[in-house]
Every structure is written in structure tokens, then in C-alpha cells.
DOLOKOL-197625 format. One line per field, with one value per atom (N, C-alpha, C): chain; x, y, z; atom name; residue in three letters; residue number from 1. Coordinates in steps of 0.1 Angstrom, whole numbers. Example, Ala and Ser with C-alpha at 12.3 -4.5 7.8 and 13.67 -1.06 7.14 Angstrom:
<nodes>
chain [A/A/A/A/A/A]
east [132/123/132/128/137/129]
north [-57/-45/-33/-22/-11/0]
up [78/78/78/71/71/79]
atom [N/CA/C/N/CA/C]
res [ALA/ALA/ALA/SER/SER/SER]
n [1/1/1/2/2/2]
</nodes>
This chain:
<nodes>
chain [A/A/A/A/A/A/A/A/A/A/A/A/A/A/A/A/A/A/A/A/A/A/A/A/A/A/A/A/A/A/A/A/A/A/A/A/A/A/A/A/A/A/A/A/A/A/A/A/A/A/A/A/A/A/A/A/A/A/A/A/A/A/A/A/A/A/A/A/A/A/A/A/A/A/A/A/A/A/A/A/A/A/A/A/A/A/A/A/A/A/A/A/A/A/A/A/A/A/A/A/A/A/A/A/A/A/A/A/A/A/A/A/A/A/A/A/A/A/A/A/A/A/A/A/A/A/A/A/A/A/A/A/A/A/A/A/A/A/A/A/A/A/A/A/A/A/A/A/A/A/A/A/A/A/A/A/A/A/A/A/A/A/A/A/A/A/A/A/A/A/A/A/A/A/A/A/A/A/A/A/A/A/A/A/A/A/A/A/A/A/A/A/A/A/A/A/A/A/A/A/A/A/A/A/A/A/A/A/A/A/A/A/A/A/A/A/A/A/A/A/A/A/A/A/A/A/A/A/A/A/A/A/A/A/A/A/A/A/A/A/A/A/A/A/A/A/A/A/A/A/A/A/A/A/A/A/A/A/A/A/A/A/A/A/A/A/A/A/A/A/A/A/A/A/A/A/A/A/A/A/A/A/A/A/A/A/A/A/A/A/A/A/A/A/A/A/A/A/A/A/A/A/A/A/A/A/A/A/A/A/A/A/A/A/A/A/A/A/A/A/A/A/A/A/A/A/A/A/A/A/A/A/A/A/A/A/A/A/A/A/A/A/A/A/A]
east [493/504/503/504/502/512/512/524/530/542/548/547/548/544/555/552/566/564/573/573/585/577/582/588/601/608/600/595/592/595/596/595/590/582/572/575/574/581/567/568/560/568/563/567/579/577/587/595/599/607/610/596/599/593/603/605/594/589/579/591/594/598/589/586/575/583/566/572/557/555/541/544/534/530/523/513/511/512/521/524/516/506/497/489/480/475/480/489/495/498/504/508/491/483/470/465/464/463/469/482/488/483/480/479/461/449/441/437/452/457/447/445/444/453/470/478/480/481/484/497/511/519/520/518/518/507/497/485/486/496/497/506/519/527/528/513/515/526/531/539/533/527/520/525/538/544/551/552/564/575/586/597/613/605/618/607/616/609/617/619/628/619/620/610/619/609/619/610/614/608/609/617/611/608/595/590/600/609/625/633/632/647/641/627/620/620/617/620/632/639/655/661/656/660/654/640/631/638/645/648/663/670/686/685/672/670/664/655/653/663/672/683/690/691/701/698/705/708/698/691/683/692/705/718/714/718/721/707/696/682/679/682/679/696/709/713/707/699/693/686/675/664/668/679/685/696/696/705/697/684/673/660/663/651/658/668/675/660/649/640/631/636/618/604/603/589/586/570/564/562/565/572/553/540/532/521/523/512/508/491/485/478/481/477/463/454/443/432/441/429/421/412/407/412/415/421/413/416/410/419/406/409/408/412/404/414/411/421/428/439/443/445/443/445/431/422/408/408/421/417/417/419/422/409/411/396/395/380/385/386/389/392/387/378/373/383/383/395/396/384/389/399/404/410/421]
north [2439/2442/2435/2442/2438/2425/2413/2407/2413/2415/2420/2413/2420/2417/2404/2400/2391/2384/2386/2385/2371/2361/2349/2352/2343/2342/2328/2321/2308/2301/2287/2279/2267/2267/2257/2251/2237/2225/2217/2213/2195/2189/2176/2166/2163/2162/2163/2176/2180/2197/2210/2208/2228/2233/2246/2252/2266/2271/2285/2293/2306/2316/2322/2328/2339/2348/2354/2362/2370/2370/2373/2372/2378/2381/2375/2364/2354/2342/2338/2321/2312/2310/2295/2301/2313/2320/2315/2320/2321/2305/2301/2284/2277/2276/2271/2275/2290/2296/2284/2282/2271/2260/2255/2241/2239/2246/2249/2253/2258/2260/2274/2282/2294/2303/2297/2307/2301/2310/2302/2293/2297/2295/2279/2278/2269/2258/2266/2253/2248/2256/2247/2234/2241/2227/2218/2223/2216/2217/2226/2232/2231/2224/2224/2218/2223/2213/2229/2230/2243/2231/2230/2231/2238/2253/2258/2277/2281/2290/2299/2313/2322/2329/2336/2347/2359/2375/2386/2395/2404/2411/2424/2432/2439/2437/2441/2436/2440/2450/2454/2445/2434/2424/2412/2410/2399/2399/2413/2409/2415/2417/2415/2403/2394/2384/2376/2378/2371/2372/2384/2390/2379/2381/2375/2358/2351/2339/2336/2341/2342/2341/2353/2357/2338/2332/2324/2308/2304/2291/2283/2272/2263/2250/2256/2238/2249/2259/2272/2269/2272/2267/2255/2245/2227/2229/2232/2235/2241/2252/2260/2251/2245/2237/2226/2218/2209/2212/2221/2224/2223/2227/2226/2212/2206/2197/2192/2179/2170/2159/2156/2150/2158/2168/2173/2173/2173/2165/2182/2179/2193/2195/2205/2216/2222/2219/2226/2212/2201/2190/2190/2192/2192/2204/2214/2230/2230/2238/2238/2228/2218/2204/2208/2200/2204/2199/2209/2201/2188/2184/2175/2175/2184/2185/2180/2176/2164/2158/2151/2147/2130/2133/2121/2106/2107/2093/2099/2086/2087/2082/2074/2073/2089/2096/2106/2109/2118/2121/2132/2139/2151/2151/2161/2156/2168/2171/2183/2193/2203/2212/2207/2200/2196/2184/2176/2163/2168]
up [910/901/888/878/869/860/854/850/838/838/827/814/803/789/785/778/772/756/750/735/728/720/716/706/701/685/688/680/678/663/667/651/651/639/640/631/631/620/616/600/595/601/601/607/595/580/571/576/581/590/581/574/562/582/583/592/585/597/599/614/609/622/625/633/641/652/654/664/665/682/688/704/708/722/729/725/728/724/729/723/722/729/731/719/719/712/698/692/679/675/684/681/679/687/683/668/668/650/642/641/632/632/648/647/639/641/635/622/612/601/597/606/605/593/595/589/576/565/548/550/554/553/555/573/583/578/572/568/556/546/534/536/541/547/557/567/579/588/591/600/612/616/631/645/641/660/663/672/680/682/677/679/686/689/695/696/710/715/725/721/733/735/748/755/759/752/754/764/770/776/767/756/749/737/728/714/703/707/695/697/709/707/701/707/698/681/675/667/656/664/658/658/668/668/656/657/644/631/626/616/618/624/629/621/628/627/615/605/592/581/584/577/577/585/587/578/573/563/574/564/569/581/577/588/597/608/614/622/613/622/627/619/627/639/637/652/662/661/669/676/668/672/680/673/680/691/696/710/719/720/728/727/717/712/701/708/697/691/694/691/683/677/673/679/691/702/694/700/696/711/714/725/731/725/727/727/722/730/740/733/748/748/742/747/737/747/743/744/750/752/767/770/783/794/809/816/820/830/841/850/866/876/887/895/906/917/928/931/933/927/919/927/943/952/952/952/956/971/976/991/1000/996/1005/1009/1020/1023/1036/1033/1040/1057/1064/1079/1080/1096/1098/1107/1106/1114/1127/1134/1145/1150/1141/1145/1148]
atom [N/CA/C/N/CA/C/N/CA/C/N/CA/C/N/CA/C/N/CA/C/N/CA/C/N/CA/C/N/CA/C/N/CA/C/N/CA/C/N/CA/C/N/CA/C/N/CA/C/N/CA/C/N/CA/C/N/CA/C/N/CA/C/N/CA/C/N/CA/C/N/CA/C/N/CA/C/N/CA/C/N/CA/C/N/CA/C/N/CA/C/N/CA/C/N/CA/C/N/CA/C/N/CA/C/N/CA/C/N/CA/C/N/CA/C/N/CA/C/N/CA/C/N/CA/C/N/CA/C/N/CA/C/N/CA/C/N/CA/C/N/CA/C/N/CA/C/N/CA/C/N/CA/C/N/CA/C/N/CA/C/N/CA/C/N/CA/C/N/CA/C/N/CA/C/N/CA/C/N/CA/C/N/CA/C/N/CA/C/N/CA/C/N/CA/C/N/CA/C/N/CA/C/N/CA/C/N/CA/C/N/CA/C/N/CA/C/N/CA/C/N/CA/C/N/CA/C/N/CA/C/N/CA/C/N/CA/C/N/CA/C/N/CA/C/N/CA/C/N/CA/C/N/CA/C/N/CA/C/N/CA/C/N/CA/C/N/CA/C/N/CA/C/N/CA/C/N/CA/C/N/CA/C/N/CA/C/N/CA/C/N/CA/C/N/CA/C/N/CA/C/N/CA/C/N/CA/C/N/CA/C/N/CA/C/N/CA/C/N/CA/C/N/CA/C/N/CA/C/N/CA/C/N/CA/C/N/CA/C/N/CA/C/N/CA/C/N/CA/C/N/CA/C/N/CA/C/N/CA/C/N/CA/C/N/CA/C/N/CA/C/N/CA/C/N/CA/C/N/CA/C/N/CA/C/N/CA/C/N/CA/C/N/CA/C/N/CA/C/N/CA/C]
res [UNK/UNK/UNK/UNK/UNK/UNK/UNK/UNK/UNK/UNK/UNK/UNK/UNK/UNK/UNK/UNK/UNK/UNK/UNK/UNK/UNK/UNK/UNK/UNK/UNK/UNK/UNK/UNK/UNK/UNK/UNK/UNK/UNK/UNK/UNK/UNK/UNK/UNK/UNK/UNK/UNK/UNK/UNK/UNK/UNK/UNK/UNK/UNK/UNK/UNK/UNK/UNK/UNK/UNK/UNK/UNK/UNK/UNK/UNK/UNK/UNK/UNK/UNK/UNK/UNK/UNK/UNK/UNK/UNK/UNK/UNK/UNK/UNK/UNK/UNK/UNK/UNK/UNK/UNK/UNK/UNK/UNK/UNK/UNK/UNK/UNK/UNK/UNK/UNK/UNK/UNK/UNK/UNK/UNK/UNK/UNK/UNK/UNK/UNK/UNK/UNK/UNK/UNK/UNK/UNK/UNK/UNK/UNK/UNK/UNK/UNK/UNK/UNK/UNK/UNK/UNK/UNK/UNK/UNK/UNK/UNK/UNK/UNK/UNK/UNK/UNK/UNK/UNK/UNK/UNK/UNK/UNK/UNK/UNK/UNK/UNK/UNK/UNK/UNK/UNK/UNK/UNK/UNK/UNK/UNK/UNK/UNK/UNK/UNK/UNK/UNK/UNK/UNK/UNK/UNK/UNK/UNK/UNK/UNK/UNK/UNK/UNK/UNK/UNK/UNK/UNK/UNK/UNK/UNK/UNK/UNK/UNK/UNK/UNK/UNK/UNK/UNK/UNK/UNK/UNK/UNK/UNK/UNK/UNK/UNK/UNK/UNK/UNK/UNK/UNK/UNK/UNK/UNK/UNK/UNK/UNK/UNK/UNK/UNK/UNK/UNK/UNK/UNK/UNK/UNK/UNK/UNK/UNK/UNK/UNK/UNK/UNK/UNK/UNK/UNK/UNK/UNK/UNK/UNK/UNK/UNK/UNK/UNK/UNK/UNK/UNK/UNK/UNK/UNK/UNK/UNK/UNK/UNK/UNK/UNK/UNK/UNK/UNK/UNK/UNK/UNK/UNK/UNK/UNK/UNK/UNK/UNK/UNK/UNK/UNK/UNK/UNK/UNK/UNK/UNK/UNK/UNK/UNK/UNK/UNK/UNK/UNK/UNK/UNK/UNK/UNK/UNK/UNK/UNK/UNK/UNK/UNK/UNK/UNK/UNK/UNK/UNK/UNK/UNK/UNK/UNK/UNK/UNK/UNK/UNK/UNK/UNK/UNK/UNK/UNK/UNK/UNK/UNK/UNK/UNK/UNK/UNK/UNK/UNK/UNK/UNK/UNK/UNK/UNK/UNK/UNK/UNK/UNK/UNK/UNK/UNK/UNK/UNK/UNK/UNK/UNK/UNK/UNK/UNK/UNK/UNK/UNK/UNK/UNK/UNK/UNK/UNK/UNK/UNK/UNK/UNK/UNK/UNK/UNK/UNK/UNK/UNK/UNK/UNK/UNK/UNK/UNK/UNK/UNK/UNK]
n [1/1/1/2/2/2/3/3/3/4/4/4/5/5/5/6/6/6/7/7/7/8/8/8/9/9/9/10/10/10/11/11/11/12/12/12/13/13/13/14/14/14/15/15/15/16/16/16/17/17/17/18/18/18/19/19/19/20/20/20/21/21/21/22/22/22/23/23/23/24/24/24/25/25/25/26/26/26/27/27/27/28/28/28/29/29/29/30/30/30/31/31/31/32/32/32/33/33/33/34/34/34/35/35/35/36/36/36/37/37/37/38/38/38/39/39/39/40/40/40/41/41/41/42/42/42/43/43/43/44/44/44/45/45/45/46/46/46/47/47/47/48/48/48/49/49/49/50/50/50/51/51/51/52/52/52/53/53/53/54/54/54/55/55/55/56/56/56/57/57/57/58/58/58/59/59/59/60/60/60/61/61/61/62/62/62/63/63/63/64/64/64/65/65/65/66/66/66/67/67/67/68/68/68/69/69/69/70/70/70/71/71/71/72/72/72/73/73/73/74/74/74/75/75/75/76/76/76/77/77/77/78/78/78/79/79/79/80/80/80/81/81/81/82/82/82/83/83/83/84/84/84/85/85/85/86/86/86/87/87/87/88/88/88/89/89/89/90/90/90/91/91/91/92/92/92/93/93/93/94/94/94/95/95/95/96/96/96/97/97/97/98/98/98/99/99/99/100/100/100/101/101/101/102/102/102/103/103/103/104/104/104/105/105/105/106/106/106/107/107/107/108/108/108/109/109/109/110/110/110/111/111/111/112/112/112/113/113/113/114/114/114/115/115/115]
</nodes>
């Protein structure tokens, strides 16, 4: 079965907090673009932390909502941000680095199906 599609409003903050809205179908995808400064906007100001993030299941509510949250005064967006993320942490550290897999007590150890 296939997983169903799903579509982000996101916002991505400088650490000084000039705010970026978006809106895309893959998040890790698009948020890496920024953090890599792929995008004019996000790379001139450094906009490179995800700060705040909703997930839609259709691509017309995502971005009505995009449009909703644009429209809106810059106090309006840091509440938003801050009802979910009173710290500004970036919401995406981490993504794209390499895992490391393994297992994490080295005492353990394997037992044959017979014990």
C-alpha cells in the first residue's frame, strides 16, 4: 500500500529571526535546500533553522494556509512560532547528517536459538 502524500506550511528563521514561509511536499528535502543556501531568499539572510511546521493531507489546504500565514503581521507569526517552539530550537538538527547504527550496550551478545 502505498503511504499517502503529505504537504508542509513551514517557517524558517536567522538566528537574528527575519522569518521565510513555505510550502512543499517534502520537508527534509526543501529544509536541506535552505540550510545549503540553495534558495536566494533563505541564503541571503541565513534563514536556515525550521522553526515551525503543519502537515496537510491536501496540497489546496497547504497552501491556503501558506497564503493565510504570509498575509499575517510579523507579532501574529513569532505567536505562532512561539505556541509550539517558545525557544526558537531549529526543529530540523541533525537532518541529513549520517546515521550511526549499531548496538548501543556492547555487553550484549548473541545467543543461539537453542538456549
Amino acid at each position: 500500500m502505498q503511504r499517502p502524500k503529505r504537504y508542509y506550511v513551514y517557517i524558517m528563521s536567522s538566528k537574528g529571526r527575519v522569518l521565510y514561509v513555505g510550502v512543499t511536499g517534502s520537508l527534509m528535502f526543501r529544509v536541506l535546500q535552505h540550510k545549503s543556501g540553495e534558495d536566494g531568499f533563505t541564503a541571503k539572510y541565513k534563514a536556515d533553522r525550521l522553526v515551525y511546521y503543519e502537515v496537510f493531507k491536501y496540497v489546496n489546504r497547504a497552501i491556503a494556509r501558506e497564503t493565510e500565514i504570509k498575509k499575517w503581521r510579523r507579532e501574529k507569526k513569532v505567536a505562532l512560532i512561539q505556541s509550539i517552539n517558545p525557544a526558537w530550537e531549529d526543529l530540523s538538527d541533525g537532518w541529513g547528517q549520517p546515521a550511526h547504527l549499531g548496538i548501543a550496550d556492547s555487553s550484549l551478545s548473541l545467543r543461539s536459538s537453542s538456549e
